[in-house]
N, C-alpha and C positions, 0 to 999 in steps of 0.2 A: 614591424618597425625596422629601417636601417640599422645595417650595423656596423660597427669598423672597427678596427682594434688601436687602442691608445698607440702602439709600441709603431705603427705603421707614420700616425702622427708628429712623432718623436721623430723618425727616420725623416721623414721628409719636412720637419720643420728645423732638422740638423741643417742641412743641403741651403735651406732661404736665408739661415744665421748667417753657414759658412761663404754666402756669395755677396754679402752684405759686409762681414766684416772677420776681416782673414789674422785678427788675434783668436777668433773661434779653432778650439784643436781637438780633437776626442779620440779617447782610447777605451779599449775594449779588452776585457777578457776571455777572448777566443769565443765569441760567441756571436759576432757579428750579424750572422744571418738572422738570430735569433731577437736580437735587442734593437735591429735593423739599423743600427750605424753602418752597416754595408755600403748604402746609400750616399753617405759623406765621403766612407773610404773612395770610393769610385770615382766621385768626383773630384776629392780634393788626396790624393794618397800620401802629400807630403807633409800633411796635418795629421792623419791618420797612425793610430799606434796600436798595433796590436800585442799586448804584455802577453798573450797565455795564459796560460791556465792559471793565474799569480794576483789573484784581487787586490793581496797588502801592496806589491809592489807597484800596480795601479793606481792604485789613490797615492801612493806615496810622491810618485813622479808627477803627478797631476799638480799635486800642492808644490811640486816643486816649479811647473810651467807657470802657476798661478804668481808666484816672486815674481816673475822676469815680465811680467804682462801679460802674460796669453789668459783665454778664459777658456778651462778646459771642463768637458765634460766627458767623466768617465760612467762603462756601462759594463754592468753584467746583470744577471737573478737577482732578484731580489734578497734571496737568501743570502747568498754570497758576498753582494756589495755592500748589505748592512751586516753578514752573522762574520763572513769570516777576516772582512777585513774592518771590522768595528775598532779595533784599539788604532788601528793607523788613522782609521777615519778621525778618531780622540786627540789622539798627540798631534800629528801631522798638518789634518785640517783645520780644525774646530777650536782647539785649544792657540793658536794663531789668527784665527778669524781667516783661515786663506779663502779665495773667491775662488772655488772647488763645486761646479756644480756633478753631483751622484745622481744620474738617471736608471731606476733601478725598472727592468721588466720583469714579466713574470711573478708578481705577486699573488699571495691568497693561494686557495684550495684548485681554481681554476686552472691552474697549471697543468691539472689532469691528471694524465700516466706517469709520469713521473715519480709523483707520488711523494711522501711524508720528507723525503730531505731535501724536493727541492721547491716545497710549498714553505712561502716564508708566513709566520703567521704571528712575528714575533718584533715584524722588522717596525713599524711604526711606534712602538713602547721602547724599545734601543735606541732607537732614533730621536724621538722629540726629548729625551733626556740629556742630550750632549748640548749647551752651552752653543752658541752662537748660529745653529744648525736649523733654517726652516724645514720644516717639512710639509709636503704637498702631492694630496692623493686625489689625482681629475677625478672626476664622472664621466667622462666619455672622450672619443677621437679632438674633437675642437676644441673641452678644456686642455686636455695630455699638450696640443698642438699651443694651446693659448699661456700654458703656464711655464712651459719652456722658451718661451720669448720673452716669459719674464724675466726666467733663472739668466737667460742671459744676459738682460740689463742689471738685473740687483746682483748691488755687492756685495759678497758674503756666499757663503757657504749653501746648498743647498741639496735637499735629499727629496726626489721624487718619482714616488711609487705608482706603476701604472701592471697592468695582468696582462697576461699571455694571450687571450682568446678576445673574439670579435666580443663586440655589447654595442647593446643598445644607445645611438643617438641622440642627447637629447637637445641638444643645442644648434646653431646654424654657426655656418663661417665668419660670422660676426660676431660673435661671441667673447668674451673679453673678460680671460680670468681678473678675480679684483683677491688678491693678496690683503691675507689678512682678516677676511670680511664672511660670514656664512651669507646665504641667501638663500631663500624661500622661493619654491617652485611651486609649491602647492599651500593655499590656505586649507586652513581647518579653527575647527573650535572645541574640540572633543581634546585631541592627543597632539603632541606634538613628535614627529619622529624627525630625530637630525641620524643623516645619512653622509658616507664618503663614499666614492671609489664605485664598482660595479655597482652595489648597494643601494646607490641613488634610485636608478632604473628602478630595481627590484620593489626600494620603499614607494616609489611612486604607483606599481601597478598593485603592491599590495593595498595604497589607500583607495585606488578602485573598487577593489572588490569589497572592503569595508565600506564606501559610501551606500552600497547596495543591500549592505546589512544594518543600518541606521548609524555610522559613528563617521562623524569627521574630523579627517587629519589630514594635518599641517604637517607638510613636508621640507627639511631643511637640507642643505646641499653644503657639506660640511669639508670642503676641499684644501681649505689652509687646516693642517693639525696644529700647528707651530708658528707662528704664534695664532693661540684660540683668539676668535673674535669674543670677548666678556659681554663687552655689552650687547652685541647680537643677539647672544645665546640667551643670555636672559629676557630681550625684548622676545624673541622666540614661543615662550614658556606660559607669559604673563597672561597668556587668554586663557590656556588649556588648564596649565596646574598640574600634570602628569607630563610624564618626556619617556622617549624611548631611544636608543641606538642602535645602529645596524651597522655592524663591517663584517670585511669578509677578514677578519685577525682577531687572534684570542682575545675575548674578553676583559682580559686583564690586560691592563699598559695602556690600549691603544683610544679607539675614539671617545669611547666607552668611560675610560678612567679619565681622558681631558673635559667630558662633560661634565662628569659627575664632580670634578675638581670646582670648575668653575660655579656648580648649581649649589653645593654644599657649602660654599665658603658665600656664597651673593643672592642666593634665592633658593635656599631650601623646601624641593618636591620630592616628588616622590619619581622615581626614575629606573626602568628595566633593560640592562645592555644586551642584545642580542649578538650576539656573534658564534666564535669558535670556542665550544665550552672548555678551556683549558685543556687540551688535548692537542696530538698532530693529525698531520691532514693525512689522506688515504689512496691510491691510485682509484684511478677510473676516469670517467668520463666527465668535462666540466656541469653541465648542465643536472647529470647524475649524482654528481657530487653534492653542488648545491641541495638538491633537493635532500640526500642521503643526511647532510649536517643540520639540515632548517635552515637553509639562507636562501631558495626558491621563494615568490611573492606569494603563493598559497600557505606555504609555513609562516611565514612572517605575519600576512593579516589575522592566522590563527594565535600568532604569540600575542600580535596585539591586543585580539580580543580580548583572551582571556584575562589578560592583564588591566585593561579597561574597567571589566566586567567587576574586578576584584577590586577595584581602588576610586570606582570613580564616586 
């Protein structure tokens, strides 16, 4: 399967914004090559801001471009654009409603060698808890590409989380993030798994290898965290009766706890979140990682199983 990496997306759907409409302004902290606003810099340098090493002061100035008109998107890690500059994101942005869109790369365990501080695993649960703040994790290069053309028409604040490494394609150029809305890439009638972010992929080749072991599952593609789609989720559920989640962030806060919020209070099943068992993440290699935590398609179809096997 193709692969391409969200963050390349990002860069070059910055560049079609910025030739389109020159209130587009974006700043980075010192990490340009990285988060791939290099690409905007180059073309546009008198839009371009590079703060350093300084993420509070980042967002801060951003919400300030946002008063005068301009629609800025600021970029660093994911760690960093949600962990260390979280209280500016609060007061600054959010708590004013300013039109601040936070394009964060680098998310999850994928990050690789880096390792445990600068795998954000934490940022999607800090995130959908701030007041006026969507938050929005693609599945692949064409949504990262599709949901940033959103961030730049909607008003308002926006925080979206894309990873460091190539994944898997699942969608065409045509493709057209819907805000707000889950959607189903795969039917089933066995289990229901809602998926964001890398995760997608992954959930979808794990229900391969499960239809070859008698069970089928429905695959949900869970890209708005913020606001959850309700009624979705629940049409979602209503065949299977059991539900699973897969991200690549701790278990606790993120896709995982917006599911089970919505299933508990409107359709109470029974429901197993898969993720980062509350813990941080580790150096080494993405693809080795994955597999090291259980979030590889071979691990997943085995959580599913067993969890099927026990409840259906």
């Amino acid at each position: 399967m193709e692969k391409k990496a969200m963050r390349e997306g990002y860069g070059e759907t910055l560049v079609e914004l910025g030739r389109e409409n020159e209130n587009i302004v974006v700043l980075d902290a010192d990490l340009s090559g990285s988060t791939k606003t290099g690409m905007f810099a180059k073309e546009f340098p008198e839009r371009f801001f590079n703060m350093g090493i300084a993420e509070q002061d980042m967002v801060a100035v951003a919400a300030g471009l946002a008063t005068v008109g301009k629609i800025p998107f600021a970029s660093s890690f994911a760690m960093f654009a949600s962990g260390r500059a979280w209280e500016i994101v609060r007061q600054a942005v959010c708590l004013g409603n300013k039109n601040v869109k936070i394009c964060a790369t680098h998310g999850g365990i994928t990050v690789g060698e880096d390792g445990a501080t600068h795998q954000a695993l934490e940022d999607i649960a800090i995130t959908r808890v701030l007041p006026h703040l969507s938050v929005i994790v693609p599945a692949d290069y064409y949504e990262a590409k599709s949901a940033v053309e959103f961030a730049a028409r909607h008003v308002g604040p926006v925080y979206i989380r894309m990873t460091r490494s190539s994944s898997p394609v699942l969608f065409g150029e045509d493709y057209q993030f819907e805000y707000g809305k889950v959607r189903v890439l795969k039917e089933g009638s066995d289990i229901t798994v809602f998926a964001c972010g890398i995760m997608v992929a992954q959930s979808l080749e794990a229900a391969k290898i499960l239809e070859g072991r008698g069970i089928s599952v429905k695959v949900v593609n869970v890209s708005t965290i913020k606001p959850i789609d309700v009624e979705g989720i629940i049409d979602a559920v209503k065949d299977t009766k059991l539900a699973i989640t897969v991200e690549e962030h701790n278990v606790i806060g993120g896709l995982g706890g917006a599911v089970s919020e919505v299933l508990s209070e409107n359709f109470p099943i029974k429901l197993k979140r898969i993720g980062i068992e509350d813990r941080f993440g580790r150096s080494g290699k993405a693809d080795d990682l994955l597999k090291y935590f259980g979030l590889d398609a071979e691990s997943i179809a085995e959580k599913i199983e067993r969890f099927y096997s026990t409840e259906k």
